[in-house]
ZAMARGU-4260 file (C-alpha; in steps of 0.2 Angstrom, whole numbers, plus 5000, padded with zeros to 4 digits):
<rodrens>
0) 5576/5461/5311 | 5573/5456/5329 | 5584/5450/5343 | 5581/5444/5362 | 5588/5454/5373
5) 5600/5444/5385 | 5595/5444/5403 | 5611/5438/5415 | 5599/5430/5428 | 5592/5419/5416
10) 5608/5416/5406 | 5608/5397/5412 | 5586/5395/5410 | 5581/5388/5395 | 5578/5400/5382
15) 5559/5403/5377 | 5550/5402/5360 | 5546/5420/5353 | 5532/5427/5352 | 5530/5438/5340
20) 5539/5438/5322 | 5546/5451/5312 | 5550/5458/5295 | 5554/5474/5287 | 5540/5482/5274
25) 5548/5489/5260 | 5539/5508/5258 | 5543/5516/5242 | 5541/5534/5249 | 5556/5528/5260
30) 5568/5515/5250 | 5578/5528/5240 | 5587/5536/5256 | 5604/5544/5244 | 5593/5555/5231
35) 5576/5556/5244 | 5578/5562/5262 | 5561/5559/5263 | 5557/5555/5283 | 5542/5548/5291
40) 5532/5556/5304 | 5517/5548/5308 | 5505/5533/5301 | 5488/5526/5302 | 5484/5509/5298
45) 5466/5504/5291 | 5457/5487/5284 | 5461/5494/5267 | 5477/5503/5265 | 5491/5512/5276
50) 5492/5531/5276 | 5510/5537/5279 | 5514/5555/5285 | 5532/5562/5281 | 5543/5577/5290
55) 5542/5586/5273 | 5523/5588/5273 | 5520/5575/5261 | 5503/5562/5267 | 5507/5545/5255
60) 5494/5532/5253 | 5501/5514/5255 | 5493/5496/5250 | 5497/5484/5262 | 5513/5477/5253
65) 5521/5497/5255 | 5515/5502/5235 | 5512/5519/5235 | 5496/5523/5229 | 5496/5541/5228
70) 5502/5555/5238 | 5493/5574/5242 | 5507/5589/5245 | 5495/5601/5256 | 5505/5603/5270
75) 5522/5613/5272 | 5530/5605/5288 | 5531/5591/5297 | 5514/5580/5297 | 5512/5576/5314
80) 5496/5565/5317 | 5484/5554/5303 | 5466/5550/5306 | 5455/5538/5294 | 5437/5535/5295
85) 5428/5521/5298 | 5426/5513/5279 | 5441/5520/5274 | 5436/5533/5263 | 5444/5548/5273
90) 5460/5554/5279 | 5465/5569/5293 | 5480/5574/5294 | 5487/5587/5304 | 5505/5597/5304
95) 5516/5609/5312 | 5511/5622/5297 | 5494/5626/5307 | 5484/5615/5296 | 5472/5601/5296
100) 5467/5593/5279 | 5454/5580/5275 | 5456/5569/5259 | 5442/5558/5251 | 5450/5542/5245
105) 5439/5540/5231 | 5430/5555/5227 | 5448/5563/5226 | 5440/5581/5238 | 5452/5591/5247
110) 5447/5603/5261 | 5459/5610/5274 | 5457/5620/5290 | 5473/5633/5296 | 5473/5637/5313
115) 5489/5645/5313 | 5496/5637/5325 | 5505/5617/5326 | 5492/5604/5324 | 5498/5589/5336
120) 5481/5579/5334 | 5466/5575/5321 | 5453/5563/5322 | 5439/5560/5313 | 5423/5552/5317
125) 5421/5537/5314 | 5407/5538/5302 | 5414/5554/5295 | 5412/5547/5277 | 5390/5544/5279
130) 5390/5559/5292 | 5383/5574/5282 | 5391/5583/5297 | 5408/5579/5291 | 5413/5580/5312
135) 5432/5579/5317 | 5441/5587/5332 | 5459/5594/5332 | 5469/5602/5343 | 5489/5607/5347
140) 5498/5620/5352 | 5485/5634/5352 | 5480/5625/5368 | 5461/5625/5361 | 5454/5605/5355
145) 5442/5610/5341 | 5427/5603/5338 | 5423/5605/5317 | 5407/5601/5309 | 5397/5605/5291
150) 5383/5616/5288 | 5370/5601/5282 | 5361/5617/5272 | 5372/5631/5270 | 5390/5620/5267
155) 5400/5631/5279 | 5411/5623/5290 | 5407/5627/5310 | 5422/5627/5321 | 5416/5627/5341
160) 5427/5624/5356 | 5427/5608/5363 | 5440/5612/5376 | 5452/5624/5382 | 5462/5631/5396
165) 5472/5617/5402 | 5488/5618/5390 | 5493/5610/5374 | 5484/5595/5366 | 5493/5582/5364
170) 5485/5567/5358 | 5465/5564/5353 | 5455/5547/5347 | 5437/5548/5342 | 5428/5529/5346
175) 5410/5527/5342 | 5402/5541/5355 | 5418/5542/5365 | 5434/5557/5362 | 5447/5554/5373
180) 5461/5570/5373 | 5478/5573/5381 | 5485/5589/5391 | 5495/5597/5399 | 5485/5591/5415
185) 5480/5575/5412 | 5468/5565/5401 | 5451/5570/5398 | 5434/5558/5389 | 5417/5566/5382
190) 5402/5559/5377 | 5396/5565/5363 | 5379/5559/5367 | 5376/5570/5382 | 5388/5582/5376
195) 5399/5579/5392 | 5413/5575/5398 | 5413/5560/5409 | 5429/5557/5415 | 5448/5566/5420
200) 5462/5555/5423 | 5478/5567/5430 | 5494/5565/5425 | 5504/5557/5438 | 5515/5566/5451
205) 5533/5564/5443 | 5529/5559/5428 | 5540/5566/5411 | 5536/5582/5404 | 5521/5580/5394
210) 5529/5589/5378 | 5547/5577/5378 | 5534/5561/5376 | 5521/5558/5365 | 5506/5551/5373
215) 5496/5537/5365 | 5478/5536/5366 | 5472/5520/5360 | 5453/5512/5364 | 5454/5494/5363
220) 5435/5490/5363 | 5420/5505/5362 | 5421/5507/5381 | 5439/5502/5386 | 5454/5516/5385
225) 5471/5511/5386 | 5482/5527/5389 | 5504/5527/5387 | 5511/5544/5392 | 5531/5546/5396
230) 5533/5531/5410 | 5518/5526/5413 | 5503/5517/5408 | 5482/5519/5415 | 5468/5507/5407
235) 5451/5517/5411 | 5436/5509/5406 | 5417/5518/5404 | 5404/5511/5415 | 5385/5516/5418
240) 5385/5527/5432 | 5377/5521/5448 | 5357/5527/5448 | 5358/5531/5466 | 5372/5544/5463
245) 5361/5551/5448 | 5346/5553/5458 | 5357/5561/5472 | 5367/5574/5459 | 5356/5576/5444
250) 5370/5584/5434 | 5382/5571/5434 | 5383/5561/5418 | 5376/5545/5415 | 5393/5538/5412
255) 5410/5537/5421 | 5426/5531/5420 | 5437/5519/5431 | 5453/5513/5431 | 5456/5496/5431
260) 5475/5496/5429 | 5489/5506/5432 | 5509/5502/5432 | 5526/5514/5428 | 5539/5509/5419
265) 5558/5509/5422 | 5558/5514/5402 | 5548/5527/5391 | 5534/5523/5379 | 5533/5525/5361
270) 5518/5515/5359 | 5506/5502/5366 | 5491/5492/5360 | 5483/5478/5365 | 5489/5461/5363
275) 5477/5447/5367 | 5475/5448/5386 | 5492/5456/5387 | 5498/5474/5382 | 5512/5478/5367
280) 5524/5490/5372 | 5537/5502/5361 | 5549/5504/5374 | 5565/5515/5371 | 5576/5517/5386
285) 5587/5534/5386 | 5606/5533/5390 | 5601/5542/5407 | 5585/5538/5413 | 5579/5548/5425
290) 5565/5539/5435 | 5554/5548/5447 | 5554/5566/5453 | 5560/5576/5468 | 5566/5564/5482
295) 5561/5550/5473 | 5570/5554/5458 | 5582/5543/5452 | 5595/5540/5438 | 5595/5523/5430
300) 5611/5522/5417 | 5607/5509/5401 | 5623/5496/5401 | 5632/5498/5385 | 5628/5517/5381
305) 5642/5526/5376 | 5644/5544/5372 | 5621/5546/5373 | 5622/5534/5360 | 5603/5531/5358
310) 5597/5515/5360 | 5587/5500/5351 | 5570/5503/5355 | 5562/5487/5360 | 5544/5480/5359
315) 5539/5472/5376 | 5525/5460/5380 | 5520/5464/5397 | 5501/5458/5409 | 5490/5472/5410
320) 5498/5475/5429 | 5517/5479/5423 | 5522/5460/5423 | 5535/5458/5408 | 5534/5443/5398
325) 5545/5445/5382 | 5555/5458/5378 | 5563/5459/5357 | 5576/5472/5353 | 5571/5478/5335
330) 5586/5481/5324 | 5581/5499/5315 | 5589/5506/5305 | 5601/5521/5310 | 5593/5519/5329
335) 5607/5529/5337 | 5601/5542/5329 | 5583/5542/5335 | 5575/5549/5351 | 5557/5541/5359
340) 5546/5552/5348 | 5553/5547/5331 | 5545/5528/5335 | 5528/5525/5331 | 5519/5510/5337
345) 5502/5507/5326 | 5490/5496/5323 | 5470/5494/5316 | 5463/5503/5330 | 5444/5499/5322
350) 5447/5480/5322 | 5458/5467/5332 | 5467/5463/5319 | 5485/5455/5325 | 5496/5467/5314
355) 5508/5478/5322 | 5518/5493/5313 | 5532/5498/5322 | 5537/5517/5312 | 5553/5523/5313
360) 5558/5540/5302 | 5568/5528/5290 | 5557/5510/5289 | 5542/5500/5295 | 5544/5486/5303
365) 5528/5473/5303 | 5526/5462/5318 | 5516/5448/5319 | 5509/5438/5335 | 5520/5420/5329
370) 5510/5405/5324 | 5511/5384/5324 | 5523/5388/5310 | 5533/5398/5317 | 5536/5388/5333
375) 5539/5374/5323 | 5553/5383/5315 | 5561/5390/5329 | 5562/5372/5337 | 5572/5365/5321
380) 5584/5377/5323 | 5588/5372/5337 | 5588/5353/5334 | 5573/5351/5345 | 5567/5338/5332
385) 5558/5329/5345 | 5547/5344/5351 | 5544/5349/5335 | 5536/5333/5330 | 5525/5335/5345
390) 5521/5351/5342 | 5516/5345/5321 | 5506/5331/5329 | 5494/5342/5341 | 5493/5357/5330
395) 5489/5364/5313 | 5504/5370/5304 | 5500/5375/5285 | 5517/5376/5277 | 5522/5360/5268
400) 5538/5357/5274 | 5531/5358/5291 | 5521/5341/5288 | 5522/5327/5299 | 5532/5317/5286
405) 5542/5331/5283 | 5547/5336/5301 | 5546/5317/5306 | 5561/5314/5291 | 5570/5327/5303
410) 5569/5318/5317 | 5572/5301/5310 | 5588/5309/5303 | 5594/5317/5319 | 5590/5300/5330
415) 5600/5290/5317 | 5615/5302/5319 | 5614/5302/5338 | 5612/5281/5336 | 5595/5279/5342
420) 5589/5268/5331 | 5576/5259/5343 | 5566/5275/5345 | 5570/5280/5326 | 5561/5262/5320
425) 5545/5264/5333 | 5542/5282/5325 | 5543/5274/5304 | 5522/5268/5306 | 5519/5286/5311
430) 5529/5295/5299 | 5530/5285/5285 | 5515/5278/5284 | 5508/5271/5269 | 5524/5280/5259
435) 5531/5261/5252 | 5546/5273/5246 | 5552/5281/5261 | 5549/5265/5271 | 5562/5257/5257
440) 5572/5273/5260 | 5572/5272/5280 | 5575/5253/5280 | 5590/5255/5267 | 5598/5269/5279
445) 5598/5255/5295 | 5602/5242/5281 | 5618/5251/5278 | 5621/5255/5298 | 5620/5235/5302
450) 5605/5242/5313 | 5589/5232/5303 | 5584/5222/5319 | 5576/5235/5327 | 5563/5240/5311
455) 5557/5219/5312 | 5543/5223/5324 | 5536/5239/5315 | 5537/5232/5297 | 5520/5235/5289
460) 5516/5216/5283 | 5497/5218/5278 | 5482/5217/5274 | 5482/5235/5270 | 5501/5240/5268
465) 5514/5229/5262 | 5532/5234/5254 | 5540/5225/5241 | 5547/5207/5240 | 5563/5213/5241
470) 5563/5225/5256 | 5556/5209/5267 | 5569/5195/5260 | 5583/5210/5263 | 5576/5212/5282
475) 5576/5190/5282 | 5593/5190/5274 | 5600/5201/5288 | 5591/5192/5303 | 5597/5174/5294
480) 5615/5181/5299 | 5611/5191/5317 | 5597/5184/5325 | 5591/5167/5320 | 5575/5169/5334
485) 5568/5184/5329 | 5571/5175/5310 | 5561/5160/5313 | 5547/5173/5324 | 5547/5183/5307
490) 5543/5166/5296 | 5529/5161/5309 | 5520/5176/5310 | 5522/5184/5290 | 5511/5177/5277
495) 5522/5168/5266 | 5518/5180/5250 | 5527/5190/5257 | 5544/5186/5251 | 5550/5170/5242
500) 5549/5154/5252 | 5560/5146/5239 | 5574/5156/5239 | 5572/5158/5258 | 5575/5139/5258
505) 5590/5138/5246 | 5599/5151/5259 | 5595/5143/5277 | 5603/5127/5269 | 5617/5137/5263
510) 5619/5144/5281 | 5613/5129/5289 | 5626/5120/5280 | 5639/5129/5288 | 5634/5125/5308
515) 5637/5110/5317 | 5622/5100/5324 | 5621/5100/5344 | 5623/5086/5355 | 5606/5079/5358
520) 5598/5080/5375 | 5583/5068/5379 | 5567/5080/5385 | 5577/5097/5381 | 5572/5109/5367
525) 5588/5115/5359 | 5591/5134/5355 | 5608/5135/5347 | 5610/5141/5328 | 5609/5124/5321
530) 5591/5120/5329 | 5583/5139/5326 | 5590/5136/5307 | 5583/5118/5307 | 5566/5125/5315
535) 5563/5139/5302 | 5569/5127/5289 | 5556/5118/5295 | 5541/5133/5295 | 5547/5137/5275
540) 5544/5117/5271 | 5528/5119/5279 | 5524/5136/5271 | 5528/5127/5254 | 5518/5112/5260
545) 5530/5101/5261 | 5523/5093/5278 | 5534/5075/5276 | 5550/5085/5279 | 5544/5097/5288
550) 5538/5083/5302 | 5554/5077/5301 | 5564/5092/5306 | 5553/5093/5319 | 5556/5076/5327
555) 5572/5079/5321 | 5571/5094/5334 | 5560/5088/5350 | 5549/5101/5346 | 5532/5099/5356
560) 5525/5111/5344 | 5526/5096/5334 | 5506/5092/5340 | 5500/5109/5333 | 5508/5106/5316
565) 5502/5090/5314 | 5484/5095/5319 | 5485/5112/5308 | 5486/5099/5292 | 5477/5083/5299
570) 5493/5075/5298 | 5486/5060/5309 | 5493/5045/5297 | 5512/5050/5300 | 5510/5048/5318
575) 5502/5029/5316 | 5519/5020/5316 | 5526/5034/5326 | 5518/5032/5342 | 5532/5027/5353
580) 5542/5043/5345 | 5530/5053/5350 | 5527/5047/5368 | 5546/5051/5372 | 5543/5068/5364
585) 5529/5072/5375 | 5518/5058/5383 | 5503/5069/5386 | 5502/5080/5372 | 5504/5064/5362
590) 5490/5055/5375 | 5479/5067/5371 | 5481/5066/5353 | 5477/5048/5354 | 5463/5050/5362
595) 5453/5063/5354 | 5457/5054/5336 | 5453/5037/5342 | 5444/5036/5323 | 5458/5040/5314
600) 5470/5029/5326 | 5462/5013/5333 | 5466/5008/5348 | 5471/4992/5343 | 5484/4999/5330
605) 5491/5010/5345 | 5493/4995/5355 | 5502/4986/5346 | 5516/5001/5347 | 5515/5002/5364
610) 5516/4984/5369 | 5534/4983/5373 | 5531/4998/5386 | 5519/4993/5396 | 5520/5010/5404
615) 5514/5019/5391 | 5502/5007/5386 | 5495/5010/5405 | 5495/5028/5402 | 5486/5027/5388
620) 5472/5015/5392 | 5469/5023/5409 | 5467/5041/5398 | 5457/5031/5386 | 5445/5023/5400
625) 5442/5040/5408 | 5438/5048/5391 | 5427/5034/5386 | 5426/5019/5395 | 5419/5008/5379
630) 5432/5012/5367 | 5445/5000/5376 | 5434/4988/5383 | 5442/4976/5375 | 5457/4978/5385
635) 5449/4979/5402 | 5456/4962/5407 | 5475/4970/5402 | 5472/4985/5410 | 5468/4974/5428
640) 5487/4969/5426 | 5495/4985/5420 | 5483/4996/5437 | 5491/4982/5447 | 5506/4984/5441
645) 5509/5002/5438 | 5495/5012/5450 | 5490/4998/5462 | 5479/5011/5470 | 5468/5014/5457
650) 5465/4998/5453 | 5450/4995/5465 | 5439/5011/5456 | 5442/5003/5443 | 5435/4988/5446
655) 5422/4996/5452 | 5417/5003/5438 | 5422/4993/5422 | 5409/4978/5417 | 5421/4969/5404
660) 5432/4961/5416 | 5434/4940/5420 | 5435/4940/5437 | 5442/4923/5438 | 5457/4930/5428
665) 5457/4947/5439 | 5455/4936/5457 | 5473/4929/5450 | 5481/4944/5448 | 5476/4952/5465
670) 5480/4936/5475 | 5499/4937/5465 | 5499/4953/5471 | 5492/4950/5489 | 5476/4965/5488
675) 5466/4960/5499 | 5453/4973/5497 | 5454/4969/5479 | 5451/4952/5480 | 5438/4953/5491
680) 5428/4966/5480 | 5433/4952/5466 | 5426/4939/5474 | 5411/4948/5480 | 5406/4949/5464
685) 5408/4930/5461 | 5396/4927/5472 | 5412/4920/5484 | 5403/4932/5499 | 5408/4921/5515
690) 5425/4917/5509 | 5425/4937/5507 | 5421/4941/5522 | 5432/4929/5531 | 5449/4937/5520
695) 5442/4951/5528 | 5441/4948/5548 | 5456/4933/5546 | 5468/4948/5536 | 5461/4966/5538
700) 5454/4962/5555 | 5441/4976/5551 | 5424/4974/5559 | 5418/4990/5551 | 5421/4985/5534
705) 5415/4967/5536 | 5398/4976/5541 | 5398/4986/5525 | 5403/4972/5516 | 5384/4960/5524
710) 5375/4978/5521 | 5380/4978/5502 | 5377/4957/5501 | 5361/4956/5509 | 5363/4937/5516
715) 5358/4935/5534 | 5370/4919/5534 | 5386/4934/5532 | 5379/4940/5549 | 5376/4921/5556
720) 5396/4918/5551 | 5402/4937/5556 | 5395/4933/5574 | 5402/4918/5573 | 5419/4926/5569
725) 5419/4938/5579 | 5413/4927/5599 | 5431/4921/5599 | 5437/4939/5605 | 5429/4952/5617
730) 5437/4963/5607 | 5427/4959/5591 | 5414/4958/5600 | 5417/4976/5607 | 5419/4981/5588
735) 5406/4972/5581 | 5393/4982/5594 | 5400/4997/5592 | 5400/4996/5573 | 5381/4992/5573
740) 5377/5007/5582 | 5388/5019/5571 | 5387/5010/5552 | 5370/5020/5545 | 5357/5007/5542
745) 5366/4992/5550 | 5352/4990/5564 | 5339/4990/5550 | 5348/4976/5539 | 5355/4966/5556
750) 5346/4960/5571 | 5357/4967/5588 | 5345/4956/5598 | 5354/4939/5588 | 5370/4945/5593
755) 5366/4951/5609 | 5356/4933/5614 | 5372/4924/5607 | 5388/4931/5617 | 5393/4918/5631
760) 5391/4923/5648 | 5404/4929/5661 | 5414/4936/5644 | 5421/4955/5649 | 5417/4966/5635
765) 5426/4984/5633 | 5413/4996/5634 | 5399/4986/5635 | 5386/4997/5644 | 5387/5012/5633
770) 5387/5003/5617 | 5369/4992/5622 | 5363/5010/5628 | 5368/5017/5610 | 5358/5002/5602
775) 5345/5002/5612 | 5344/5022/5608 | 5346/5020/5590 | 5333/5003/5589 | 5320/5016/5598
780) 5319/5028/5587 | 5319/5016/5573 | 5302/5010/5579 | 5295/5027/5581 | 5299/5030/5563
785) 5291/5014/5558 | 5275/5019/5568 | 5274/5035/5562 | 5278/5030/5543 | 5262/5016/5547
790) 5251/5030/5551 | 5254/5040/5538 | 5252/5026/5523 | 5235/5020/5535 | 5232/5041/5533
795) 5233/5042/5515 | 5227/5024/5509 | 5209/5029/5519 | 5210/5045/5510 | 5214/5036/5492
800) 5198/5025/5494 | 5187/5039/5499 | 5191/5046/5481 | 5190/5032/5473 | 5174/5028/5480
805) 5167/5046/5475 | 5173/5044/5456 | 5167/5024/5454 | 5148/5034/5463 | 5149/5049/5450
810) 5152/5039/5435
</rodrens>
């Protein structure tokens, strides 16, 4: 029933969504067109019914589905205009024959009024039916609007003059306290209140004859009037007059009107009525449209007319300033046939109710603003599946097949026919949801296009939503022969109830079976087929507890993950006569599984595997030490060998800190291996201090360190026999001052005055007169210090007896 009109411009822009929707009312009074040559005139629309007026005189009452609920025969011609009240309990209709007829609904009355003259326009108020003064105004071609009211006491009808003078009326509307009326000069509103007229719109210069086109009052709220007459169209809107201008002019009504908006068309109008913040349009463009008058007139021909052919008239969505938006050709019946003033374009003028009649003499046509359904329809028909789905997700669409599963099945179907089966497989969760059938039915489809891998990451796999056995060991089945890492991913990360771990067992040594094992390669994890079958055999054995084969595969394997499996199940005993395994698999993960289970492997047991590497045992008694220093003590006197052999730097902290060592034995070792310091902490702690100190001036030469060594000792015989050994040079002598100056808390444990009183005279020293200046420096404020600490002790022991003088007098 509707078709876009093609615009050239915009023949390469992609093509919008409708707006509005379409479909033919089938009107009893109308259907049989061979034996009834009934024709429609005019049409009102109300909340409870539709009221259709015919050429032959005929006023039919419609329900809402185009039932006729009865019909009234009053007048002779053509009926030209249909007003109902309010509640819906009258109807005015006026005709060519002169009369004006009012018809109660329910109370079945009849009256009419004959003026003799064409009627062109009725309206009643809108309270007609609980006004005992039954008002209505009605006008045509007698040129007067009448103005008809009820005697409340003596039942006689009273017909005054509401206006005259100014041609032929052409259209009235009645809303609340407002008429609005059209004539040949223009557009004229009275208030009904004040009993005036407040406002006068004139027909613009140019504009159509006012008795070719019909004019079309409609007031879209109680104070808003839009007006459609020939080309153009005027919104005026009722305002309270200014009090200054009142005051200024008391005659002038309270009220006024102003227009807001104003545009001309390039077509003429059948119609208008509001639509949202937008205006609805009839539009009917005549084979040679002449636009403008005198020197501004101009011809605009319609493409495609042929002969005057009369056109499709068209229903236009255009801004309240001219601005088209949409634009429908309507496809009526016999159009070519039809001039502007056959079309009517109505709607519930009481409410603002989105229904829209479009009247043509042989049909109605419904329109209907379209809806989240409707868009969703018009996108699958153009395979915009992907749009659609958006559109189900954001809005509320009511028909079932517009559900998100259903419209989601659509697009699934359409991005497995186009290949995209990545983006089909992210979209299942959404769609399918908890559906355990059409998740079946969706793997099955990529099952059967060799396409399953890219569903493993969105499989549902619990707690709340799991599918069948079957579904999971298809999906294992098909990685088993395509992707042996995203197999053995699967088998780490689904529980195992999910599928059977036996019979997924049974086929990885089938499959296994088939491959050859790699070459191995000391330190390197293998990836091939044969290890990724090996390691997932080795997951299913785990699964199914069988933890003995399981560790094997994974030595088997070099896995380092090895660690976690075996502290996942405590499997602590199968490492025990393993450890040198291990080690080579990985020496600190293994290390630090030692240690941190020292109760379930003892030391002593893991020595005794490691006793041929004395590498490993060193690493693992040094990790041991620094984890806990008594759990190997027993081994101190083996680790001095293995630090001196294997980390000869370390050796001296350790001495330093372990107290299970024989240092006879440890004095051995460090002499075989020529460490000096070593051997002089060793025998240091022997009790061997002069021998020390002379290994350290006869091979380190070190002056500074001999020092330390005396401060550490304590023995004033170290610093007798360091003098001693250091007058056979100046230079040690040089050293040996300087190095009391510098070493914190020499002079305080050594006498410079003893060295001082024994170098031989006429010996040159290096430096001599700053380094006695230094001591000398350093020795004074030593004895301030000692003063001042002797005050302060004879300070507070005077202090202490006072108070113990004062308690021993008090008690």
């Amino acid at each position: 029933v509707r078709m876009r009109v093609p615009v050239e411009e915009e023949e390469e822009e992609e093509e919008e969504p409708p707006q509005l929707k379409y479909n033919r009312l089938v009107v009893e009074p109308l259907k049989d067109q061979v034996n009834n040559q009934e024709t429609a005139s005019g049409m009102a629309v109300c909340n409870k019914f539709l009221v259709l007026g015919t050429h032959s005189g005929k006023v039919h009452v419609l329900d809402n589905l185009g039932h006729l609920i009865n019909s009234h025969s009053i007048h002779t011609a053509t009926v030209n205009e249909i007003s109902v009240d309010l509640n819906g309990e009258f109807i005015a209709a006026c005709g060519n024959d002169g009369k004006v007829s009012i018809m109660g609904i329910y109370d079945k009355s009849v009256a009419t009024h004959n003026f003799e003259r064409p009627v062109k326009s009725v309206a009643l108020e809108p309270t007609y039916g609980s006004n005992q003064a039954r008002p209505l105004v009605a006008g045509g071609m007698g040129e007067v609007l009448h103005y008809i009211t009820k005697s409340r006491f003596l039942r006689t009808t009273k017909v005054e003059t509401l206006h005259q003078g100014e041609g032929k009326i052409y259209a009235v509307q009645w809303r609340k306290d407002l008429i609005a009326w059209a004539n040949d000069a223009g557009i004229k509103i009275y208030d009904t209140i004040s009993e005036q007229r407040i406002c006068r719109i004139e027909r613009p210069d140019g504009s159509p004859r006012p008795d070719v086109f019909r004019c079309d009052l409609c007031f879209e709220t109680d104070d808003t009037l839009i007006i459609a007459w020939g080309n153009w169209v005027r919104i005026c809107v009722i305002r309270d007059r200014d009090p200054v201008e009142r005051i200024a002019d008391p005659t002038l009504p309270g009220r006024r009107g102003e227009i807001t908006h104003s545009f001309e068309t390039d077509f003429f109008i059948c119609g208008v009525a509001p639509f949202g913040a937008n205006l609805l349009l009839l539009a009917y463009e005549a084979p040679d449209m002449v636009v403008g008058a005198g020197a501004n007139a101009k011809r605009k021909p319609r493409p495609g007319a042929a002969n005057g052919a009369a056109p499709r008239p068209e229903l236009r969505i255009v801004k309240r300033d001219g601005q088209e938006i949409a634009c429908d050709s309507l496809n009526i019946k016999d159009h070519h046939k039809w001039f502007a003033t056959d079309y009517r374009l109505e709607h519930n003028r009481q409410t603002r109710e989105n229904i829209y009649y479009i009247l043509s003499p042989l049909e109605i046509i419904i329109a209907k603003p379209c809806d989240d359904d409707d868009y969703v329809s018009w996108l699958l028909k153009r395979f915009r599946y992907g749009e659609a789905l958006n559109c189900v997700r954001t809005h509320n669409c009511k028909k079932p097949e517009h559900s998100l599963q259903a419209v989601g099945e659509k697009y699934l179907t359409h991005l497995v026919e186009v290949g995209d089966y990545k983006s089909a497989s992210s979209s299942f969760k959404e769609i399918l949801g908890t559906n355990a059938g059409l998740w079946e039915k969706w793997i099955s489809i990529l099952e059967k296009a060799g396409q399953l891998r890219w569903v493993v990451s969105y499989l549902p796999t619990g707690p709340a939503f799991i599918l069948s056995m079957h579904t999971y060991k298809v999906v294992l089945s098909y990685l088993i022969k395509t992707d042996h890492h995203a197999f053995v991913h699967c088998l780490k990360t689904w529980q195992p109830s999910l599928y059977s771990t036996h019979d997924m067992i049974q086929e990885v040594q089938q499959r296994r079976s088939t491959l050859k094992p790699p070459a191995k390669q000391s330190g390197v994890e293998a990836s091939d087929p044969y290890t990724s079958l090996s390691l997932a055999l080795a997951t299913l054995y785990e699964h199914e507890q069988q933890y003995a084969r399981a560790l094997k595969l994974y030595l088997e394997l070099n896995r380092s993950d090895v660690f976690d499996f075996i502290q996942r199940h405590s499997l602590f005993d199968a490492v025990a006569d393993k450890v040198m395994a291990f080690m080579d698999l990985n020496r600190d993960r293994t290390l630090q599984l030692l240690v941190d289970n020292v109760d379930r492997l003892p030391v002593e047991h893991v020595i005794s595997q490691l006793e041929g590497n004395s590498g490993y045992e060193h690493l693992y008694l040094d990790r041991l030490f620094k984890t806990d220093a008594k759990r190997g003590a027993a081994y101190h006197n083996r680790q001095v060998e293995l630090y001196a052999e294997h980390e000869p730097e370390c050796l001296l902290m350790f001495l330093r800190s372990s107290e299970n060592i024989n240092w006879k034995a440890a004095l051995q070792i460090c002499r075989a291996k020529s460490m000096i310091r070593e051997q002089v902490f060793v025998m240091g702690r022997m009790g061997d201090t002069h021998n020390a100190l002379k290994l350290i001036m006869t091979k380190l030469g070190d002056v500074k360190e001999a020092v330390r060594f005396i401060m550490e000792h304590h023995d004033d015989d170290l610093f007798d026999l360091l003098i001693e050994l250091c007058l056979k040079s100046a230079n040690l002598i040089s050293d040996l001052l300087e190095h009391l100056a510098s070493v914190e808390g020499a002079m305080r444990t050594i006498d410079p005055l003893v060295l001082i009183h024994k170098i031989p005279s006429g010996i040159k020293i290096p430096g001599l007169r700053d380094k006695l200046v230094k001591i000398v420096h350093n020795n004074s404020l030593t004895k301030v210090l000692k003063d001042g600490c002797r005050d302060v002790l004879q300070k507070d022991l005077v202090a202490l007896e006072r108070d113990l003088f004062t308690g021993h007098a008090q008690a």
